[in-house]
N, C-alpha and C positions, 0 to 999 in steps of 0.2 A: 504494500500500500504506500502511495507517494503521499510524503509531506510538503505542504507547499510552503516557502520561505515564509520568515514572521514577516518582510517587507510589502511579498504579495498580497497576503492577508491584510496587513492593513492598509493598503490600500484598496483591494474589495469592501473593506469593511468601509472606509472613507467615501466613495463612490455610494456605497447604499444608502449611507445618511446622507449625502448630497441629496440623490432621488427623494428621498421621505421626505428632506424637506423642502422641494420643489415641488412636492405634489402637494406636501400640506399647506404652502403659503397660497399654491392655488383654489384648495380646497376655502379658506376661509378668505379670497379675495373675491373667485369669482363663483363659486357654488352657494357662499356663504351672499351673496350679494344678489343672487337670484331667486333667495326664498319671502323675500319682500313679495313681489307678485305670484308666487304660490300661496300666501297668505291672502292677498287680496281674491284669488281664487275657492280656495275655502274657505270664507266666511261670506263670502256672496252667497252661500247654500246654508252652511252650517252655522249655529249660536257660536258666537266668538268667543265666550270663555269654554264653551266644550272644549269647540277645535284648539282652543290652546291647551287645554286641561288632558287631553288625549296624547298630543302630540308629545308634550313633555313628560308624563307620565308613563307611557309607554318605550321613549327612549330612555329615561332615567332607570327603570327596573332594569332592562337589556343590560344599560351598560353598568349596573350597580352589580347585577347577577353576575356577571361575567366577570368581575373584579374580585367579586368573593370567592368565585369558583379558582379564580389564578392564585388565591391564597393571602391577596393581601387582608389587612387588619383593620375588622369591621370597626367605627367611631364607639367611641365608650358616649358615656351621657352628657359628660359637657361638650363633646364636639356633636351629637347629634340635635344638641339645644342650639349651639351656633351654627349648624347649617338651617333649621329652621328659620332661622333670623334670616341666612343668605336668601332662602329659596323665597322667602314673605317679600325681600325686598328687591331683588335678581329677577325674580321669574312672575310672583304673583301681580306685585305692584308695576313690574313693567310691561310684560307682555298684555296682560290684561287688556290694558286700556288698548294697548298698541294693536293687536287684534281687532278690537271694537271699534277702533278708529279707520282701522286700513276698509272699514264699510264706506265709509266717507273722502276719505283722502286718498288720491293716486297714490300709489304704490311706491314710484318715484321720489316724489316730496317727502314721503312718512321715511323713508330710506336717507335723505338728506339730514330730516331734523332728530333721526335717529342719530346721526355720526354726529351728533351733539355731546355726547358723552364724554369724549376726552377733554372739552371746554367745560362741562360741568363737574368732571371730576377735579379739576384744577380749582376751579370757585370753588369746592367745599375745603378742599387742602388750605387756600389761601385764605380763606376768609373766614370759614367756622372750623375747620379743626386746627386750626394755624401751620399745619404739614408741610406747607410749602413758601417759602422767601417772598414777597412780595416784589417784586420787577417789571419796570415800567412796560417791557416788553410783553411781557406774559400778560398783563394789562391790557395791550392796547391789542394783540391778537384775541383778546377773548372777547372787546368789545365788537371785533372785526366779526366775530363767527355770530354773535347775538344778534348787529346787523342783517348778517347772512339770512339770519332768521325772519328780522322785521321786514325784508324784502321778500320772501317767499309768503307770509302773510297778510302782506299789501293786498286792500280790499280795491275792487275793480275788475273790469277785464272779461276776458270768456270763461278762465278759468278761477272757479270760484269753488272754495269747500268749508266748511264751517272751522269758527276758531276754537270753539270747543273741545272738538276732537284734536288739535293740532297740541292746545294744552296738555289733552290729556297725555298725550307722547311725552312732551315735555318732560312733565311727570312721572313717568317712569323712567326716563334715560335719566333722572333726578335721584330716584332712589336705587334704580343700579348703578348709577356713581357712588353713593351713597354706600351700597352693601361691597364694593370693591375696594374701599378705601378700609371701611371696617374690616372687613375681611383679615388684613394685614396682623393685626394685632390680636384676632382670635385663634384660638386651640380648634384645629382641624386635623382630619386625616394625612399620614404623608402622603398616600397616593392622591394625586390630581385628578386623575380617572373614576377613581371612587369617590372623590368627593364630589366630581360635578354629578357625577352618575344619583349619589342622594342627592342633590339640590333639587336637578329637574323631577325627581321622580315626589319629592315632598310637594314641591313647588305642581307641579298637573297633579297632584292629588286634591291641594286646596285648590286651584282652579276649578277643579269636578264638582270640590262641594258648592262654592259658592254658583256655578253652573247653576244645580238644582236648585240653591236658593231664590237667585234668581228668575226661577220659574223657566228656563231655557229648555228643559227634560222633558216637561210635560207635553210637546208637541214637537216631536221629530222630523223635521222634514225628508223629503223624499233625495238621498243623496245620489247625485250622475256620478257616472264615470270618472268625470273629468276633476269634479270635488273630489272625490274618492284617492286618485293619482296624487293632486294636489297634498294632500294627508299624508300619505306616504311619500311622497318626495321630503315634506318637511321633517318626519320623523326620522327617514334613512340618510338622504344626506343633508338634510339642516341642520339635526341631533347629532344623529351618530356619527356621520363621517366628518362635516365640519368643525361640528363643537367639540370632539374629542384629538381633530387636527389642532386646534385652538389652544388647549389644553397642552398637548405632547409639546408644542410651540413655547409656550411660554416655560416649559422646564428643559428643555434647547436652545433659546435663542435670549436679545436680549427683548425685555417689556415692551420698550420704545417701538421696537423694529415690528414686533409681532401686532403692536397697535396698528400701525400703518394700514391695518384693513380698513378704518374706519375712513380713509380719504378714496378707498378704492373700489369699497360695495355702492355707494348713491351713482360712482358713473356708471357701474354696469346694471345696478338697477334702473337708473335713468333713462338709459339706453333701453334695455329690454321691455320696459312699461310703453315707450316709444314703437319700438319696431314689431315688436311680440303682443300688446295690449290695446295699442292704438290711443294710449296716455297724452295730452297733451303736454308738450315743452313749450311753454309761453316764456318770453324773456327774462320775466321773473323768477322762476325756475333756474333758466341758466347763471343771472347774476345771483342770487339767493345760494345755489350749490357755489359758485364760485368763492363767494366770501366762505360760506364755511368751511371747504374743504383748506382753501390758503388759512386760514385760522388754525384748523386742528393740525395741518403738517409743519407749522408755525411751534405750535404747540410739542408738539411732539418731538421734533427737531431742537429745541430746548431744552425738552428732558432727558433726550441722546446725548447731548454738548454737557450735558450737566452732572450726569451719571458716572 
């Protein structure tokens, strides 16, 4: 039996992680950025905290089951207490709304004011948990993405969606700023696999209930094909293959670098809501995405320099 040099080895072995992680930075740039309009696709049929309630639920057991099955070490009680906090404020408080909104908002836009998150995460660092140095810079790029904002909700025009809903996103990209920044300082699992794998699956568990709460249960609709694929798309590669590329990512690479998805899902969301949805891109649109994306690569590009 041939041994093959330790030399050749590693570099097979260097070559492999290259691949994994070209595939994973594709995975959460352009897979991760095309389930905005599969979401606008399943809740045009189905109750939007179900289809969120399902989707995350269903991935989170998969990938929690599989975790335990590989052996790692399930959370004792105070990490299963701090994931409940993650999943309340990650999954239930974000997606929620963000779901029930994508009824209302293009696909596109709700993709734009999503990539808000790296600008909200910085306000909560600088201004209520004090995490982060105050600089005039960091400053005047966050004013720059909020703009971003006020120009995509500029009233007028043909396209027009309520601001309500546009909040309500706000809102959650607010408290999953929020639960990421906590996150830091809580007692979690070492596995990152297992621990998103419990968040989503706590997180679509409360989404189901409040579902029923909400009276969404009681009258099923008739689900197509087409909703049905949607569902699965987002469970297989929204969840699973994205959000666990996401995951492997940030225990590979650096933070900064693996954020950079958020300047890079609104274009190809934008595009796809366009070419594939029949979305309008009204100029507001293009300058509103403009600011925010130059904001959060502003931002981030910061955090790189400063690391």
């Amino acid at each position: 039996m041939s041994v093959l040099p330790v030399t050749q080895i590693e570099r097979s072995n260097a070559a492999t992680f290259k691949v994994r992680v070209v595939l994973a930075f594709f995975a959460i740039y352009v897979l991760w950025g095309t389930t905005f309009l599969a979401i606008r696709i399943a809740v045009a049929e189905l109750p939007p905290l179900f289809a969120a309630g399902t989707r995350f639920l269903i991935a989170g057991v998969v990938l929690f089951g599989v975790m335990c099955l590989k052996g790692e070490t399930r959370p004792n009680r105070v990490q299963w207490r701090n994931l409940l906090v993650m999943s309340l404020l990650m999954f239930v408080a974000e997606y929620g709304p963000l779901f029930w909104a994508e009824k209302y908002v293009p696909s596109g836009v709700v993709s734009v004011l999503a990539a808000t998150i790296p600008i909200l995460t910085l306000v909560l660092e600088m201004l209520v948990l004090h995490q982060q140095r105050w600089r005039m810079s960091l400053a005047a790029a966050t004013v720059l993405g909020f703009a971003g904002v006020g120009v995509l909700l500029l009233p007028g025009g043909r396209q027009t969606f309520g601001l309500v809903p546009c909040l309500a996103i706000l809102g959650g990209c607010t408290t999953w700023s929020l639960g990421s920044v906590l996150s830091r300082s809580m007692s979690l699992p070492a596995s990152r696999p297992l621990t998103a794998g419990a968040t989503m699956m706590l997180g679509g568990g409360m989404l189901l209930i409040l579902s029923a709460g909400f009276g969404e249960l009681q009258v099923m609709p008739h689900v197509s094909l087409h909703a049905g694929l949607a569902m699965l798309y987002l469970i297989v590669i929204g969840s699973l293959v994205s959000f666990t590329a996401f995951v492997w990512l940030l225990a590979h690479m650096p933070a900064t670098r693996v954020s950079s998805h958020a300047y890079v899902n609104p274009i190809v969301a934008v595009a796809l809501g366009y070419f594939a949805a029949g979305e309008e891109v009204t100029w507001r649109t293009l300058a509103g995405t403009a600011l925010v994306l130059i904001s959060v690569f502003l931002i981030l590009r910061r955090g790189k320099a400063g690391a």
